[in-house]
Backbone bond lengths (Angstrom), bond angles and torsions (degrees), N, CA, C in turn:
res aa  C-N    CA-C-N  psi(-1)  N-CA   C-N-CA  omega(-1)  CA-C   N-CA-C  phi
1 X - - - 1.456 - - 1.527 112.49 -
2 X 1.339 99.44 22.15 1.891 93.38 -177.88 1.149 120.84 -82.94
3 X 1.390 105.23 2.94 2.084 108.42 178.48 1.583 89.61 -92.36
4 X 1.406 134.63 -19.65 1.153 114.51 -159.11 2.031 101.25 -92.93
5 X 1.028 139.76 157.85 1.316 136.42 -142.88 1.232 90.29 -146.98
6 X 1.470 140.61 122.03 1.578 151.98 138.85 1.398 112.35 -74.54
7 X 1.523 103.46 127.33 1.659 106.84 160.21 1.767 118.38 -85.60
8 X 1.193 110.31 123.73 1.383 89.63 -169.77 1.823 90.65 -123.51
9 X 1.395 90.79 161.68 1.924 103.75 -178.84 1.157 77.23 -133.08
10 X 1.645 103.07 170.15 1.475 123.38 164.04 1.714 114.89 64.08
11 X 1.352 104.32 16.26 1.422 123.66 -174.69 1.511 116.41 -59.21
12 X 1.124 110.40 -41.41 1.784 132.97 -162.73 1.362 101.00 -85.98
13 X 1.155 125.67 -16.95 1.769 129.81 -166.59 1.203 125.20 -93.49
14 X 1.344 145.37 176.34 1.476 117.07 -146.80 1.526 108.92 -99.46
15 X 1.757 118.42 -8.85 1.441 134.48 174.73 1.636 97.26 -76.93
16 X 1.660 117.94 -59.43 1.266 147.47 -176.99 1.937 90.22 -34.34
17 X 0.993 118.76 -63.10 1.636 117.36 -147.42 2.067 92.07 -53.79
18 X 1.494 96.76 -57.45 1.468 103.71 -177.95 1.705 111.53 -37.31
19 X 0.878 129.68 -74.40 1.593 159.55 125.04 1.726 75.99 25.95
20 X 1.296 124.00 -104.73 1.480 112.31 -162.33 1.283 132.67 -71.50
21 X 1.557 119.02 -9.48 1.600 136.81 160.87 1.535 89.87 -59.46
22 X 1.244 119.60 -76.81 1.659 106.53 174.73 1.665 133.49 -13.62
23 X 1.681 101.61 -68.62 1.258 98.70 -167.17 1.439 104.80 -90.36
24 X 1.196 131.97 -8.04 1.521 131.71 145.82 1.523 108.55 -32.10
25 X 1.658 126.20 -61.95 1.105 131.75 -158.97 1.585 113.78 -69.46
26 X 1.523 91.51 -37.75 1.796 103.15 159.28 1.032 119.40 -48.83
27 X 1.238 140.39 -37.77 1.564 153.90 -145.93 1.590 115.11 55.03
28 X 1.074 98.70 53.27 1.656 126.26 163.42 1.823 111.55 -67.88
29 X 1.147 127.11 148.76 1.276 128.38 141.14 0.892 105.66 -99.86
30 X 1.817 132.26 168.58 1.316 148.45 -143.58 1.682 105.99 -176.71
31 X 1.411 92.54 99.39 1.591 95.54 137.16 1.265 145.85 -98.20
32 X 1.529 105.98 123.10 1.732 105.32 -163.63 1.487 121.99 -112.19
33 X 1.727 106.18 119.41 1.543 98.94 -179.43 1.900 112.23 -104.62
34 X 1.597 86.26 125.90 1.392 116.21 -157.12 1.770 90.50 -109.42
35 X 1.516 101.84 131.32 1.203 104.72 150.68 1.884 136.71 -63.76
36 X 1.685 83.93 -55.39 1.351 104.46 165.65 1.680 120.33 -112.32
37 X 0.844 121.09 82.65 1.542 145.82 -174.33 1.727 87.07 -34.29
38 X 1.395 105.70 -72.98 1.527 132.70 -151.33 1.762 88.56 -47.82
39 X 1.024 153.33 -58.40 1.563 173.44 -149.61 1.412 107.76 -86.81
40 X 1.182 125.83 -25.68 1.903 133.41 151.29 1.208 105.85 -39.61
41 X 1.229 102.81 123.46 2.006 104.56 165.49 1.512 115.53 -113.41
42 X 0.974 98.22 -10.13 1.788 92.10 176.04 1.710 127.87 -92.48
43 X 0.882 101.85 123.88 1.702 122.62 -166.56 1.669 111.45 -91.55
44 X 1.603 111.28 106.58 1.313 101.08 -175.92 2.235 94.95 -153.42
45 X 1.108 92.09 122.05 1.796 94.76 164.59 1.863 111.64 -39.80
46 X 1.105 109.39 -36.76 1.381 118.87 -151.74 1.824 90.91 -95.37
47 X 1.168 150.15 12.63 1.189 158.40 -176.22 1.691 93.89 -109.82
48 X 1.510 100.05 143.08 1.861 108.47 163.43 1.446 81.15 -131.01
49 X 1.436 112.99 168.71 1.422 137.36 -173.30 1.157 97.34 -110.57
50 X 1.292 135.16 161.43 1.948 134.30 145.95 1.733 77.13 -137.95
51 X 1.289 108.89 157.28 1.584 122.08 170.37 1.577 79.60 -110.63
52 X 1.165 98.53 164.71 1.501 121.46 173.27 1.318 119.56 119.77
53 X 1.611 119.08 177.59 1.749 146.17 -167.59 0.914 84.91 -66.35
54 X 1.717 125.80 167.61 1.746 137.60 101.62 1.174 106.47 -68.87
55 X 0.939 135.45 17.49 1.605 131.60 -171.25 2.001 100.06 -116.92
56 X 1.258 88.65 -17.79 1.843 93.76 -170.91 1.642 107.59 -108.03
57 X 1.373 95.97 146.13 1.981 101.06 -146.27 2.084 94.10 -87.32
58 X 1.494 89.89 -17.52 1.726 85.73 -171.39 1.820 95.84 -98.59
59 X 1.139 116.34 -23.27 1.497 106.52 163.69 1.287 123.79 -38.59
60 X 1.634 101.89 -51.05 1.969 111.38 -157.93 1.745 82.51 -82.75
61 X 1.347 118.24 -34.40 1.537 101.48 -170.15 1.685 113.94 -48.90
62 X 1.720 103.41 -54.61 1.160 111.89 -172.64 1.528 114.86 -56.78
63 X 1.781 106.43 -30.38 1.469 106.18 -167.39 2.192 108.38 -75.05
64 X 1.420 85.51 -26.36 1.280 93.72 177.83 1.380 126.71 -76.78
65 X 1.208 112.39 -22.08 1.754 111.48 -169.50 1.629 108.70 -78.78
66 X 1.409 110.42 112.33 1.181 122.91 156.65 1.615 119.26 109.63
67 X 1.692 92.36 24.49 1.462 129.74 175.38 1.449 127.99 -87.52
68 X 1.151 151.95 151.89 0.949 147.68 -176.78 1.718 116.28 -118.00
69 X 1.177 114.32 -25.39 1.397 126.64 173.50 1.845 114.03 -135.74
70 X 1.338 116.02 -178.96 1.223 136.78 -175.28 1.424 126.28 -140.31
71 X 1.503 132.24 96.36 1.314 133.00 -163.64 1.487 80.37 -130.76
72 X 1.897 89.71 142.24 1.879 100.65 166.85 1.928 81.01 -159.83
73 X 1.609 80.52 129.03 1.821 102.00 149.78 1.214 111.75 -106.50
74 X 1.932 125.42 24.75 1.283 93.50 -158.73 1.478 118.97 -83.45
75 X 1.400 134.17 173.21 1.313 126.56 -173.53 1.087 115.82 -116.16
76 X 1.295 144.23 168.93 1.361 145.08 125.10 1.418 138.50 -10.79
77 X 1.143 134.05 83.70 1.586 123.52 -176.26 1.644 105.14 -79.27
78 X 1.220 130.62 129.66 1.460 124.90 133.86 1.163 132.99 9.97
79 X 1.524 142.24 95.94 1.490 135.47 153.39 1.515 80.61 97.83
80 X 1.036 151.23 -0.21 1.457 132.45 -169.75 1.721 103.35 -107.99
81 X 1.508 100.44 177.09 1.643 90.83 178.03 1.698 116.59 -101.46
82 X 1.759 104.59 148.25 1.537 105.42 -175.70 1.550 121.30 -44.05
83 X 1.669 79.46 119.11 1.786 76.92 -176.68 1.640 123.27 -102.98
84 X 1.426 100.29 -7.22 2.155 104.02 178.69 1.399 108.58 -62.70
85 X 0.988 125.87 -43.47 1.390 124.73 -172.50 1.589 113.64 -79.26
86 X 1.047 99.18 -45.46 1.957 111.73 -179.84 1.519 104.26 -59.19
87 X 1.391 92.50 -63.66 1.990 88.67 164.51 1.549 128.40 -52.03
88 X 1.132 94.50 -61.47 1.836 92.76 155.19 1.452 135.40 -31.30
89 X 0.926 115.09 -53.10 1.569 132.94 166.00 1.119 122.71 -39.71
90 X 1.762 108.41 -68.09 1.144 117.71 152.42 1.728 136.86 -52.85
91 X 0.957 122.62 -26.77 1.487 150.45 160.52 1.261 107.38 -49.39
92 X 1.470 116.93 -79.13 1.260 97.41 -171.48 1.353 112.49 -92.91
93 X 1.280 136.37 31.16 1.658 149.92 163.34 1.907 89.14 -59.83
94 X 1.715 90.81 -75.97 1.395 122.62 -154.03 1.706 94.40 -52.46
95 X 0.970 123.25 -61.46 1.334 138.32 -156.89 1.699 100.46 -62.64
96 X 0.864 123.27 -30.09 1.479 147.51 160.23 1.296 114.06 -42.16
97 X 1.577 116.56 -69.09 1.207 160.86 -175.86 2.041 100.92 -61.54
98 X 1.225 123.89 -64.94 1.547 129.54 160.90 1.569 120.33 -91.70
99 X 1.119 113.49 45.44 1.633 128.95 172.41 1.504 110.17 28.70
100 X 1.539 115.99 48.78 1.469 123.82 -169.16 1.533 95.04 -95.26
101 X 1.516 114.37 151.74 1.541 118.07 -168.73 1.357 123.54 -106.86
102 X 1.234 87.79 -35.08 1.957 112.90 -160.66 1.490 103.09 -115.72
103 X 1.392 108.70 138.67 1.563 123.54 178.47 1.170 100.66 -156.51
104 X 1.457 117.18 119.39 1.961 120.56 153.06 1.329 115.58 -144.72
105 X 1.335 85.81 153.98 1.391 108.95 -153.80 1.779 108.63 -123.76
106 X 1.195 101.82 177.83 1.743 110.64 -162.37 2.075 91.03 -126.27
107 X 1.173 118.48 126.21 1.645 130.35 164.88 1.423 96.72 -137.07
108 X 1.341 93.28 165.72 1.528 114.49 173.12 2.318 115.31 -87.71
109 X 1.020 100.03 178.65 1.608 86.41 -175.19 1.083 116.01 -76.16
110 X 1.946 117.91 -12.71 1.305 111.04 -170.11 1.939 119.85 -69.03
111 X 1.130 105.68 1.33 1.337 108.94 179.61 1.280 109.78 -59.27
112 X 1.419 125.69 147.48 1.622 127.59 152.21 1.165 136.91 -112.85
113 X 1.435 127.09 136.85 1.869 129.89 -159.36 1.658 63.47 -135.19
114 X 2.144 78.20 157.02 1.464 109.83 161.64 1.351 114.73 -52.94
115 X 1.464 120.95 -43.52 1.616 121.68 -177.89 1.340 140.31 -84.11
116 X 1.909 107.43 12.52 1.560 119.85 158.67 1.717 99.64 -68.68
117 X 1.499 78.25 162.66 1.339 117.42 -167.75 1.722 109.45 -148.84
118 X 1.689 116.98 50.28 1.461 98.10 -149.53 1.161 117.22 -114.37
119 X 1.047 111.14 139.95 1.867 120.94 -147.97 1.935 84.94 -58.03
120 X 1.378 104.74 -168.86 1.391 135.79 -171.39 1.465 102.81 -66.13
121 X 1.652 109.12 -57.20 1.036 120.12 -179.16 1.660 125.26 -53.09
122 X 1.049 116.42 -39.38 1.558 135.89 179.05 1.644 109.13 -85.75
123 X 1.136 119.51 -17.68 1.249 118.79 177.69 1.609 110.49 -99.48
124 X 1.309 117.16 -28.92 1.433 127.43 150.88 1.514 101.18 -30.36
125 X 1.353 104.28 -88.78 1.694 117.56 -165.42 2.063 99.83 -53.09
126 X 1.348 109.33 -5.72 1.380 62.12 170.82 1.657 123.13 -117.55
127 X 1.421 76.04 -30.08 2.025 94.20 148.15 1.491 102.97 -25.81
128 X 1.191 135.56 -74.98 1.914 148.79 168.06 1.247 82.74 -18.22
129 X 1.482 129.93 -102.49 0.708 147.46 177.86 1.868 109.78 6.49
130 X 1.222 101.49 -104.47 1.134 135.58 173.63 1.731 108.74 -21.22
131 X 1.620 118.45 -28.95 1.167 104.74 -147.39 1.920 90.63 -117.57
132 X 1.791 97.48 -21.56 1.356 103.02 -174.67 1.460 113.78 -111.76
133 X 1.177 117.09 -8.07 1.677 129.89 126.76 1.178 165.50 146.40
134 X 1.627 80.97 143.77 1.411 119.72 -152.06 1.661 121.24 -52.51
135 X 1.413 112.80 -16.07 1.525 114.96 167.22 1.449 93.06 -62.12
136 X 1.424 100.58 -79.30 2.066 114.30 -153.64 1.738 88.63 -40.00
137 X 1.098 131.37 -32.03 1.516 128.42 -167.73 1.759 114.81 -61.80
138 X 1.818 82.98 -64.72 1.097 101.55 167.09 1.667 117.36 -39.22
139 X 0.897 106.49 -77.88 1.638 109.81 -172.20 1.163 105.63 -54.11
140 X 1.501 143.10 -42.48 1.417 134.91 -169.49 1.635 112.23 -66.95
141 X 1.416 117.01 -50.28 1.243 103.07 136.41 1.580 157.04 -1.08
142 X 1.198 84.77 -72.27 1.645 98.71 176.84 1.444 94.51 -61.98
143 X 1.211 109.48 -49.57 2.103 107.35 -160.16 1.806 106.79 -45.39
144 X 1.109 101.30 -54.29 1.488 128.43 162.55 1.468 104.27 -24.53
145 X 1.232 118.76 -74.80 1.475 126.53 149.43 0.807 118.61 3.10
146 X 1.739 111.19 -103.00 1.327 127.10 161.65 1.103 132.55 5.79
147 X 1.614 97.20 -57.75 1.244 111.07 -148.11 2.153 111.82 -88.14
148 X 1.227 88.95 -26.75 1.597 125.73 171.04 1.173 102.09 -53.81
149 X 1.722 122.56 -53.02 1.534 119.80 -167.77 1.431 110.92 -106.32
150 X 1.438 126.72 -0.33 1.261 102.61 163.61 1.914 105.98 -102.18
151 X 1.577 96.00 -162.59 1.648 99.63 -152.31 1.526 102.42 -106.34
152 X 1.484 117.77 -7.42 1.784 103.39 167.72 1.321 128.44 -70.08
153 X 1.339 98.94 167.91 1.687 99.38 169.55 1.092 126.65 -101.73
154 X 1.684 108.27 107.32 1.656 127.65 175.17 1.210 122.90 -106.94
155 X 1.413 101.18 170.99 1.641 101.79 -168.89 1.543 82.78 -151.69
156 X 1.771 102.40 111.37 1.609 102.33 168.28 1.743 107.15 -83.04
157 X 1.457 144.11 124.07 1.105 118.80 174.03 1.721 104.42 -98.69
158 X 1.018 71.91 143.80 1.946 92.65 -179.78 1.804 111.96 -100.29
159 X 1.353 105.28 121.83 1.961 109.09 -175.95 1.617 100.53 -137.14
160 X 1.341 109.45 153.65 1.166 117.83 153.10 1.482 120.17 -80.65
161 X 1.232 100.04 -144.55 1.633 107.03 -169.42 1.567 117.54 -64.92
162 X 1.302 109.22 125.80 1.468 98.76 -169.69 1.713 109.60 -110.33
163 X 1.379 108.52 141.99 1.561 130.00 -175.14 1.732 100.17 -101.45
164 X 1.086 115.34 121.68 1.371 127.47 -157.17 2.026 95.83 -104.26
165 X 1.374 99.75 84.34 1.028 96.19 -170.13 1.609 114.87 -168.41
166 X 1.339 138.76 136.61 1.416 124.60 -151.50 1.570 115.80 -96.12
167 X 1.328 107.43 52.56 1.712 141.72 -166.14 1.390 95.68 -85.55
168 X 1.611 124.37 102.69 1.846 110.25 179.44 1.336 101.54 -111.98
169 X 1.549 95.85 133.70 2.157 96.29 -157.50 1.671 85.47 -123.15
170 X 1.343 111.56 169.63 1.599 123.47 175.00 1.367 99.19 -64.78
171 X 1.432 134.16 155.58 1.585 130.20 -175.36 1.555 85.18 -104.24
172 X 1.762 97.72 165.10 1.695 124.10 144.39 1.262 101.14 -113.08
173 X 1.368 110.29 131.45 1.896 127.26 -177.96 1.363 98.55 -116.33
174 X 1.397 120.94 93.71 1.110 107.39 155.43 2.004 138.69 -150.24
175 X 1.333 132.50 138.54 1.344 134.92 -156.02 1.341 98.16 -65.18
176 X 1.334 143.16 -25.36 1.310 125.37 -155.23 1.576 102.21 -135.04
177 X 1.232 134.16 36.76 1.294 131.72 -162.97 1.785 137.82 175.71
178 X 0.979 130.05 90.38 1.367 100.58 -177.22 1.603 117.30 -93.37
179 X 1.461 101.45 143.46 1.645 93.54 -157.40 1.377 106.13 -129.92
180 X 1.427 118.96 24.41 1.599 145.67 154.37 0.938 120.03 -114.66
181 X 1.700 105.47 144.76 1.835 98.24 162.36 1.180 109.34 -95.24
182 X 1.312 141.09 50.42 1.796 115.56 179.34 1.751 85.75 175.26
183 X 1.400 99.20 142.88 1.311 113.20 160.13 1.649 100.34 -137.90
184 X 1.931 107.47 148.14 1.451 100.62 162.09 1.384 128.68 -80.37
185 X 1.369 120.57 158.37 1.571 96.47 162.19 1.682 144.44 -49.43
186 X 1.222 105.61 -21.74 1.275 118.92 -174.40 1.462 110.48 -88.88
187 X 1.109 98.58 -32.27 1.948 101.64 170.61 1.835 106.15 -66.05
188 X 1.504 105.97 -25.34 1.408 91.87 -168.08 1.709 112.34 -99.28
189 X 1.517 109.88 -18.70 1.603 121.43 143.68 1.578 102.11 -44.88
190 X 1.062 123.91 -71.38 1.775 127.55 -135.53 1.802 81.13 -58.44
191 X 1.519 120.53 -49.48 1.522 120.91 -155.29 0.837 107.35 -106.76
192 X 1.480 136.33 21.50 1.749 143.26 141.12 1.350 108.29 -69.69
193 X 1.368 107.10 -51.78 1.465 112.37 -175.37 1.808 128.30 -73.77
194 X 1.464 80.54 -30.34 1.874 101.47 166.00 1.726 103.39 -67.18
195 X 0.542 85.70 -33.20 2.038 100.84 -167.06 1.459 97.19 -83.24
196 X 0.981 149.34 -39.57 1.399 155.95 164.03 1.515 100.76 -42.95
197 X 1.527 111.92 -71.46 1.328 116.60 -176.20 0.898 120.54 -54.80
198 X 1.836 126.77 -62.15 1.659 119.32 -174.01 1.219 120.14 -90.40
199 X 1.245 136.16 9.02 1.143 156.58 -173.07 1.565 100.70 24.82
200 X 1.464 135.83 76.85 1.134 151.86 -143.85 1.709 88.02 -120.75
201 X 1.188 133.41 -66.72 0.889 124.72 159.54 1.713 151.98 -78.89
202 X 1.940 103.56 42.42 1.479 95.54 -165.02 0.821 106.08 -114.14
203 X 1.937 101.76 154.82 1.702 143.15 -144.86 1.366 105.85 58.20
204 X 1.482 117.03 18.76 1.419 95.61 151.02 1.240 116.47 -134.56
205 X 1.510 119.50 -166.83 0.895 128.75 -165.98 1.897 146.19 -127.09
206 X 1.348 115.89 59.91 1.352 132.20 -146.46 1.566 104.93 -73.89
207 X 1.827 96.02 139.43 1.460 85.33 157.10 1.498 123.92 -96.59
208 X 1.438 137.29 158.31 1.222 118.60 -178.59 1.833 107.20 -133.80
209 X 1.459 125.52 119.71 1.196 129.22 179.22 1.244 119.06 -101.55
210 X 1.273 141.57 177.44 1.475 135.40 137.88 1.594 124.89 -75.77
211 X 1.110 98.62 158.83 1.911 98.80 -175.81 1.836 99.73 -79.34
């Protein structure tokens, strides 16, 4: 699979690192847009660099051209400006633009689709969410949006709390519910990248826990 090329965001981050040890193991190539290039520790022939935003429209262009898919864990930093949606925007402009198909992405559970169903517990956390904040909410949301009205095939995945650690547990897959508290990182690499391939879940939107 080394002719085939992944765009990846959110690469450098501590969900992100798993995320490209993964599709390395696939025999993926990878283009990675890094803010801070210099601060990457992983060493691989099969990696390209782009420096640059998700927030910047000629970044994702550059990161995108000559890609075949679209993976982002990227997150939210502190004090900075919303970046899921802005990246998004740009994302699926570009992706548009080089007849790219596939995009998935990493949210938390507090998101809402017409097709939850979410117990007490999950609606707790997102209420939290929602009330303590309401930007990152706001905007994650919207991406969701986005993502609803344009015409590729995505797969937002939805997780709870994640344990950053290469722990591979049986999954819960499910559209209307999250029914764990904790996923590892590596479970959520292994089924980003699975999810890329069979596109089992696209235009929608699953949460996935450990048992």
């Amino acid at each position: 699979m080394k002719n085939i090329k992944i765009a990846v965001l959110g690469g450098g981050g501590k969900t992100g690192k798993y995320l490209v040890n993964q599709l390395l193991k696939q025999g993926f190539s990878i283009k990675l847009l890094l803010r801070t290039p210099e601060n990457f520790t992983i060493q691989n022939s099969q990696i390209e660099i782009i420096k640059g935003d998700a927030i910047d429209a000629n970044a994702i262009r550059l990161l995108l051209k000559g890609c075949r898919a679209v993976i982002s864990t990227i997150g939210q930093r502190p004090g900075e400006p919303m970046v899921a949606s802005r990246a998004t925007i740009h994302i699926l402009k570009t992706m548009q633009k080089y007849n790219i198909k596939r995009y998935v992405l990493l949210a938390g559970i507090n998101i809402d689709t017409p097709f939850d169903n979410k117990s007490e517990k999950t609606t707790l956390a997102t209420n939290w969410m929602k009330t303590n904040y309401p930007e990152i909410q706001k905007d994650r949301q919207l991406t969701y949006d986005l993502l609803n009205d344009s015409v590729v095939d995505w797969t937002l995945v939805r997780v709870p709390f994640i344990e950053f650690s290469d722990v591979s547990s049986e999954l819960v897959i499910s559209l209307e519910d999250c029914t764990g508290d904790k996923i590892s990182a590596r479970n959520i690499a292994d089924f980003m990248v699975k999810e890329m391939m069979d596109s089992e879940f696209s235009r929608k939107s699953p949460f996935i826990s450990s048992i």
